[in-house]
C-alpha positions as CSV (number, residue, x, y, z in Angstrom):
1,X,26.3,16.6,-2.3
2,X,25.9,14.4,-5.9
3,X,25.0,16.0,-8.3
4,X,21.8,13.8,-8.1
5,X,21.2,14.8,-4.4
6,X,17.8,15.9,-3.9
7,X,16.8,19.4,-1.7
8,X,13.9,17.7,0.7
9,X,11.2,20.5,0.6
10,X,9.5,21.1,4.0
11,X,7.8,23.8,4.5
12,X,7.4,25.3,8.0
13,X,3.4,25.5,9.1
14,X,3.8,29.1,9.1
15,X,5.4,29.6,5.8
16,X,2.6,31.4,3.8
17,X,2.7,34.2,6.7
18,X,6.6,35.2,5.9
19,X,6.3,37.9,4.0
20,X,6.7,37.7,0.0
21,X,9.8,39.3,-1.4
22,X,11.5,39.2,-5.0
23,X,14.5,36.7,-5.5
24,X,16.0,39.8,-7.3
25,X,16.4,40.9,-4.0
26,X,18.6,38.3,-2.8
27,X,22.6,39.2,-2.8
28,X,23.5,37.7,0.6
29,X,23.6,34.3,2.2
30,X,24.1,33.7,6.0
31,X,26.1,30.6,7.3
32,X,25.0,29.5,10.6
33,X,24.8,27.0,12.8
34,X,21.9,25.1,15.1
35,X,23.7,25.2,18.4
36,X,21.5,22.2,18.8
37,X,22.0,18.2,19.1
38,X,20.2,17.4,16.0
39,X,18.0,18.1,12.7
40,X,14.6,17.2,14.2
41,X,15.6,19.3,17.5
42,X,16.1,22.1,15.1
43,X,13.0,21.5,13.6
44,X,11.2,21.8,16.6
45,X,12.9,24.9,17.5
46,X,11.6,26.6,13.9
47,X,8.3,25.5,14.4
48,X,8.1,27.6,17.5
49,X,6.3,30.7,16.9
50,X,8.1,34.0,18.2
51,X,6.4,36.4,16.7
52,X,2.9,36.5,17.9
53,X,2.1,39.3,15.3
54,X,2.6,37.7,12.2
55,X,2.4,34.7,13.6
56,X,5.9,32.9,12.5
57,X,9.1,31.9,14.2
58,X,12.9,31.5,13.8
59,X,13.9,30.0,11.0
60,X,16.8,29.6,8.0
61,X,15.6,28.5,4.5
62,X,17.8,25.8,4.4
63,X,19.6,23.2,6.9
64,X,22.8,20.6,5.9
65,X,22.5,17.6,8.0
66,X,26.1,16.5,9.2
67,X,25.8,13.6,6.6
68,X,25.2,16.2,3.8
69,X,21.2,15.7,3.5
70,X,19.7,19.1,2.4
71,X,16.3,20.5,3.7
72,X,14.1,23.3,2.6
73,X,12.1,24.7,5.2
74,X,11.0,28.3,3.8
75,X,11.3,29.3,0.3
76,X,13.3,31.3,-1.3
77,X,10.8,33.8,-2.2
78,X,9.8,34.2,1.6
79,X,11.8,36.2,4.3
80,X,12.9,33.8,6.6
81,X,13.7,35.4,10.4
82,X,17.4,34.2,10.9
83,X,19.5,37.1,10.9
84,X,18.7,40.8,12.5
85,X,18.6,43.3,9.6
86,X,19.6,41.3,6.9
87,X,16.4,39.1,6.5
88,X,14.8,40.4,3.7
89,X,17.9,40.6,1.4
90,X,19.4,37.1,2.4
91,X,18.7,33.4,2.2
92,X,19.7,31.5,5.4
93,X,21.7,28.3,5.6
94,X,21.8,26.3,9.0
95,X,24.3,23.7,9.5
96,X,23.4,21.0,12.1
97,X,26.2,21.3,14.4
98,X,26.1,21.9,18.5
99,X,27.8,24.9,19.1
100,X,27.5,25.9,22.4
101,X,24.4,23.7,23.0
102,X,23.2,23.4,25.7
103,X,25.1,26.6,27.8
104,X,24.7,29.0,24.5
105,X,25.3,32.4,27.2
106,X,27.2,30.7,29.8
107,X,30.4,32.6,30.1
108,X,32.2,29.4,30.8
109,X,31.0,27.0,27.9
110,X,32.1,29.3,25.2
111,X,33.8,26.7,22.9
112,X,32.8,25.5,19.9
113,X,34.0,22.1,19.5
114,X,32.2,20.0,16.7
115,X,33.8,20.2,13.6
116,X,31.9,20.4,10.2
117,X,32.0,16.9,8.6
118,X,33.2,16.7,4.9
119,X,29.9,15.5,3.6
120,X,28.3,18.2,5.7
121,X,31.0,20.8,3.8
122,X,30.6,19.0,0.3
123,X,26.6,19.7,0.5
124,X,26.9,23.0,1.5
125,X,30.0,24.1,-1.2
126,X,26.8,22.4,-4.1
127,X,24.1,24.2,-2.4
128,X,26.1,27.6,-2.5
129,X,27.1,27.0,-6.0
130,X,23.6,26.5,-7.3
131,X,22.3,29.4,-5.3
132,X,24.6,31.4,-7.1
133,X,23.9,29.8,-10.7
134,X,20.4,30.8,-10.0
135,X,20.2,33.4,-8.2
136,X,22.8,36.1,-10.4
137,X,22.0,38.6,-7.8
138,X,23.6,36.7,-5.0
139,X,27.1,38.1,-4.4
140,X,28.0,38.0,-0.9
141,X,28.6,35.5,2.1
142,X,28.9,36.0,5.7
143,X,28.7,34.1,9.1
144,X,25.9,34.8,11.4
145,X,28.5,35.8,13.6
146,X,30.2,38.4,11.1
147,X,26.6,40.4,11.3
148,X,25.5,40.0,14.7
149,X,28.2,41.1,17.3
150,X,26.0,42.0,20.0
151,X,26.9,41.3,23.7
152,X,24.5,40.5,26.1
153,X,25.3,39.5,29.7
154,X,26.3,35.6,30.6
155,X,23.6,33.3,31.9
156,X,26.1,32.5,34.6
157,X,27.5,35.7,35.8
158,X,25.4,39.1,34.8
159,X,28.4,41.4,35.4
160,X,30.1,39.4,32.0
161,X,29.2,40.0,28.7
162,X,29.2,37.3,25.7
163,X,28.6,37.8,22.2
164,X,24.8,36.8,21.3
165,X,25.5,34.7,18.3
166,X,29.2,32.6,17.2
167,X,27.6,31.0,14.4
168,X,29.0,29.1,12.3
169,X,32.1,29.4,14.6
170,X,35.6,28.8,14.6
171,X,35.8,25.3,13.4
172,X,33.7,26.5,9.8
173,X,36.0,26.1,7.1
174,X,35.9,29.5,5.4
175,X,39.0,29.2,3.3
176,X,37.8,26.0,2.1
177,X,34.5,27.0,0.9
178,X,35.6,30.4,-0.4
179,X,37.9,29.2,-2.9
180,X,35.0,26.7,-3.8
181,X,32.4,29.2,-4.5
182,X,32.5,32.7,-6.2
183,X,30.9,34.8,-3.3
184,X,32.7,37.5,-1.4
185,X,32.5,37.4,2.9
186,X,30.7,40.0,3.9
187,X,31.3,41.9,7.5
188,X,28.5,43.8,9.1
């Protein structure tokens, strides 16, 4: 990202009904990815509303576009739903990459084959970096898949089990952006 890169702020319709939290509070950022063909797909998909109660959806606080275009969807102030049990004390960060899209708990279509593209890498290494310039309580990085290990059974064959979430998956460059950044990878 250059240094004169602009963070698009879009806030999610639903935004005011995350709830409120102190950015004291933060110490944790979660890498994930879409598992979806595209930004305004993913969009779509965090405009949804799951949760009937309070009347939100699924969302992270910021996505990377694969050209390295970064988008604000939540603020940082508000508890974004993106990661089981560690919502309220981190920020999320969605890559746009395809994962396992469409087949995400298909026993057979496992793979995670798009790699991250440099500019995609580049924005997220800046965003990172200013997150932990601003943010002095933000000490720790993990992969949605560090902090989500559940199994559940295969779309294709209930008798096999498949892990829930692979995000950002095997193709993220960890080593790369850990010795760009000062955080420390955090297993659940």
């Amino acid at each position: 990202m250059p240094a004169d890169a602009a963070i698009r702020s879009e806030p999610l319709p639903y935004c005011a009904n995350l709830a409120l939290r102190a950015l004291d509070a933060i110490d944790l950022v979660v890498i994930h990815c879409t598992e979806l063909p595209d930004l305004a797909t993913a969009r779509r998909f965090g405009e949804q509303l799951h949760y009937l109660d309070s009347r939100t959806g699924n969302s992270g606080h910021y996505y990377v576009d694969r050209d390295g275009t970064l988008h604000q969807y939540v603020p940082l102030e508000r508890v974004a739903h993106h990661t089981r049990g560690y919502n309220a004390r981190s920020i999320g960060i969605e890559l746009v990459n395809t994962g396992r899209y469409p087949d995400w708990l298909d026993s057979r279509r496992q793979a995670m084959t798009e790699a991250y593209p440099q500019p995609q890498v580049d924005a997220l290494v800046a965003l990172l970096r200013q997150l932990a310039a601003t943010l002095p309580g933000v000490r720790w990085i993990a992969g949605h898949e560090d902090l989500d290990v559940t199994e559940v059974e295969a779309s294709d064959d209930p008798s096999r089990l498949v892990r829930r979430k692979r995000d950002p998956g095997p193709l993220f460059p960890w080593n790369a952006v850990l010795d760009a950044v000062r955080l420390e990878r955090l297993a659940g």
